[in-house]
C-alpha positions as CSV (number, residue, x, y, z in Angstrom):
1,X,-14.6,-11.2,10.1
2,X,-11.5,-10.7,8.1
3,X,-10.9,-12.8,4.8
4,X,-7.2,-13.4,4.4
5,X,-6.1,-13.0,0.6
6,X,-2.4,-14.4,-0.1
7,X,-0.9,-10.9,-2.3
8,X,2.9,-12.0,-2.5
9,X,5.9,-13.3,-1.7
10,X,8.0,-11.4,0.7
11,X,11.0,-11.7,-1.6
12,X,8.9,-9.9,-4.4
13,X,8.9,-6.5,-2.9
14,X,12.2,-4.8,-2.1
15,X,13.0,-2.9,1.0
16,X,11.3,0.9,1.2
17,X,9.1,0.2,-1.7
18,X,6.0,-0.7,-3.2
19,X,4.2,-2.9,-5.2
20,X,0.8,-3.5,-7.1
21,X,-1.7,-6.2,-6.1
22,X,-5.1,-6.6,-8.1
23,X,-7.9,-8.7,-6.3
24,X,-11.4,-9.6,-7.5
25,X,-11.7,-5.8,-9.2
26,X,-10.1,-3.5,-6.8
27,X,-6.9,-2.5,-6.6
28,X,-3.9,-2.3,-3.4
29,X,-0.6,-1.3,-2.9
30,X,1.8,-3.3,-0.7
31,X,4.6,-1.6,1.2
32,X,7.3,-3.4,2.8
33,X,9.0,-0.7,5.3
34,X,13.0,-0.3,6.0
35,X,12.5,-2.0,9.2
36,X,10.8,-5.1,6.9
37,X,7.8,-4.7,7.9
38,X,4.9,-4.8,5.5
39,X,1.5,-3.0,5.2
40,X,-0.8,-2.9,2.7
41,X,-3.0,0.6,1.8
42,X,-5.9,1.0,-1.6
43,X,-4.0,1.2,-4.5
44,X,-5.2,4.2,-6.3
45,X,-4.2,7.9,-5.2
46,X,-7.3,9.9,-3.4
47,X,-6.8,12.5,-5.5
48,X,-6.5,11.1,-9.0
49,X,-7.3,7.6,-8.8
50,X,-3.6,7.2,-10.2
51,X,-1.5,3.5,-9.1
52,X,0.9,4.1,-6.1
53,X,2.8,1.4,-6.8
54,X,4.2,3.5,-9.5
55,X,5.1,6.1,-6.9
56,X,7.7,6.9,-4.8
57,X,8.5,5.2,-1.2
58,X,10.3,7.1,1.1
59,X,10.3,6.3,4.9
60,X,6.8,6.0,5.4
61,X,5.5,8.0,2.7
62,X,4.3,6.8,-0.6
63,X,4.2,10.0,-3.3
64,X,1.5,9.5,-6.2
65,X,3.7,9.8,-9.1
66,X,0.9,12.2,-10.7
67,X,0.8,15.6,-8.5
68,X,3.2,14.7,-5.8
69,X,0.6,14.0,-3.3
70,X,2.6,11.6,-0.5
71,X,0.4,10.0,1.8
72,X,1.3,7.4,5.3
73,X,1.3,4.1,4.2
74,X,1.6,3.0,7.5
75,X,-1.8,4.8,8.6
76,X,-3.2,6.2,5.2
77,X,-2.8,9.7,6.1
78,X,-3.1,12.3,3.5
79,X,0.1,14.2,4.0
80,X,0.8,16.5,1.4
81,X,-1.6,18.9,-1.1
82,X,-2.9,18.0,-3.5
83,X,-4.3,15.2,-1.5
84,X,-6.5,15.6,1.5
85,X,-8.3,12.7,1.8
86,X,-6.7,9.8,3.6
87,X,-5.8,6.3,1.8
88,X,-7.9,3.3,3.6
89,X,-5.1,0.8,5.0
90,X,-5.5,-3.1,5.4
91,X,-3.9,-5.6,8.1
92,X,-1.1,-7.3,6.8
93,X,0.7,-10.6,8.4
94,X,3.3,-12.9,7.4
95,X,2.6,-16.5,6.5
96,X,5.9,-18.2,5.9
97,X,7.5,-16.2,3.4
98,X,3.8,-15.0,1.6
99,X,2.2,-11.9,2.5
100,X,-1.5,-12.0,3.3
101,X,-3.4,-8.7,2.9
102,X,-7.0,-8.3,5.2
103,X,-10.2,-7.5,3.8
104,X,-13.5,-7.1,4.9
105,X,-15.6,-10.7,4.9
């Protein structure tokens, strides 16, 4: 069962970037897209355990702000050395105008 866990408003993250969500000790980024859609991935590089909500968006791609690494944010995919394993992702819906991140139960 999925535990829905209200991370934000929708107003609070910009267009083609990211922000920072901390919940009951772990750590997530949340993406909002430039077709507005959101999504929601860890928040700590694979590679570094560095925050990738001080990274770069671009498209799709969030870039750890450490080594460069860029990974999907739509999929988690590790896309670019040094990283190589993937970023877990989380389902994301709209609730009004807040942003509600999936977790496990």
């Amino acid at each position: 069962m999925t535990t829905w866990i209200d991370a934000c408003g929708a107003a609070e993250i910009d267009q083609e970037d990211v922000i920072r969500f901390d919940h009951a000790g772990r750590t997530f980024a949340i993406y909002r897209s430039p077709d507005d859609e959101f999504f929601a991935t860890d928040g700590l590089c694979t590679h570094e355990r560095i925050h990738l909500a001080d990274g770069l968006v671009m498209d799709d791609i969030i870039e750890c702000p450490k080594h460069n690494g860029r990974f999907s944010y739509k999929t988690g995919e590790a896309r670019g050395a040094p990283v190589c394993i993937n970023l877990k992702t989380y389902p994301v819906k709209l609730e009004g105008d807040r942003v509600m991140i999936g977790i496990g139960a």
